[in-house]
N, C-alpha and C positions, 0 to 999 in steps of 0.2 A: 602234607597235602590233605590226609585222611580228616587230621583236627581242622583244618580252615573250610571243610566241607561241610561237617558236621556244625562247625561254628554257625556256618550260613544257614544251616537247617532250622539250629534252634533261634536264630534272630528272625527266621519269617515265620517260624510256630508265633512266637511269641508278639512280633507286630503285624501280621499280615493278619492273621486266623480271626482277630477278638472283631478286627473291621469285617471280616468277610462274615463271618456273625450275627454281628450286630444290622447288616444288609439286610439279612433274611430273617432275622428276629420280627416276626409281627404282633403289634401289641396286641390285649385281651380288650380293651376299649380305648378309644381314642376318638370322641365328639368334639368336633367344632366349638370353640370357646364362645361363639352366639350363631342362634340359629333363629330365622326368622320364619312364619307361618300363621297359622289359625289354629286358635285354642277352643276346645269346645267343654262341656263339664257333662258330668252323670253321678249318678244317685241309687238307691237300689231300686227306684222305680222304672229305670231306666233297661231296657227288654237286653238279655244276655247277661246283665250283672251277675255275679256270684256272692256268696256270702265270702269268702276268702278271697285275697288278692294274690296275686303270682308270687308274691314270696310267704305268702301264707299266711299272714293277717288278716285278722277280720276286719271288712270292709268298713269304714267308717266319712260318713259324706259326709260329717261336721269337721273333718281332719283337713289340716293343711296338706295334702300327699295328690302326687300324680300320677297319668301313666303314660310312656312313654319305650318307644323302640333304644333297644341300641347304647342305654345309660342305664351304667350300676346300678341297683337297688342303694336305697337311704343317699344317695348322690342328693345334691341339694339343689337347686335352679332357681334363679330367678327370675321373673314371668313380671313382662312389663306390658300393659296394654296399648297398643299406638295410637289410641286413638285421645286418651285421656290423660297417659302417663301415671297412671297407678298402678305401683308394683307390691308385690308380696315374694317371699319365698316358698317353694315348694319341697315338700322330698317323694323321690322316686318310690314308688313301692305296690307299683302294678305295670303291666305292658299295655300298650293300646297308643294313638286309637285304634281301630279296624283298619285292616290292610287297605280295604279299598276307600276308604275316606285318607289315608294317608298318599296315595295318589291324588289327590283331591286337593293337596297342601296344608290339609288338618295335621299339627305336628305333636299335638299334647291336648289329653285328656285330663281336667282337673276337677276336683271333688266340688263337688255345689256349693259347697263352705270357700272354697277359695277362689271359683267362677267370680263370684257372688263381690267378694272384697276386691274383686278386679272391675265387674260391670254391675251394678247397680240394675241395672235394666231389666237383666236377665235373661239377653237375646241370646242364640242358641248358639251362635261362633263369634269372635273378634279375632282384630289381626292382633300375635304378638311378637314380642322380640323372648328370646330364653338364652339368658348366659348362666352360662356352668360353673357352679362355683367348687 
């Protein structure tokens, strides 16, 4: 009786515990595979810039790189305009935009160099899609 107890102990260690687990297991990042919003761009001219970006690179507005809540560093995205359908890729490697524009539905900040290969225009927001690659 003693072994069919002990039996039953170790078959729910070993099938109950990995699920009960894996339950509570929370990932470290987990974004939406497309997320849709307003893209705005910045520059060093641009008031609050720093010379370093959040992972510690220096700043470079002629770079393909964005910035963005909540997505890895060097993560890649691609940034599709809705209005024209011209896309580029990006990589992550600054945070932003500002909390209170990200209320706002502003969802990524992109370097003037890749604003720029997105709108020609140069207007200060567009709507875009961002799928995560």
């Amino acid at each position: 009786m003693k072994k069919i107890s002990i039996a039953i102990g170790l078959l729910a260690i070993l099938f109950i515990l990995p699920k009960a687990m894996a339950a509570i297991t929370i990932p470290f990042e987990k974004p939406r595979a497309i997320r849709f919003g307003k893209a705005s761009w910045y520059s060093h001219k641009s008031p609050g810039i720093k010379h370093k970006t959040a992972n510690n690179e220096i700043f470079d507005e002629d770079a393909m790189t964005c910035a963005i809540w909540g997505v890895g560093f060097n993560r890649k995205i691609r940034v599709t305009n809705m209005a024209n359908g011209k896309t580029i890729v990006v990589r992550v490697n600054d945070r932003g935009p500002h909390k209170r524009y990200v209320r706002k539905g502003r969802v990524i900040d992109l370097t003037k160099a890749a604003f720029e290969k997105l709108d020609a225009s140069r207007q200060g927001l567009i709507e875009v899609k961002l799928e995560f690659l």
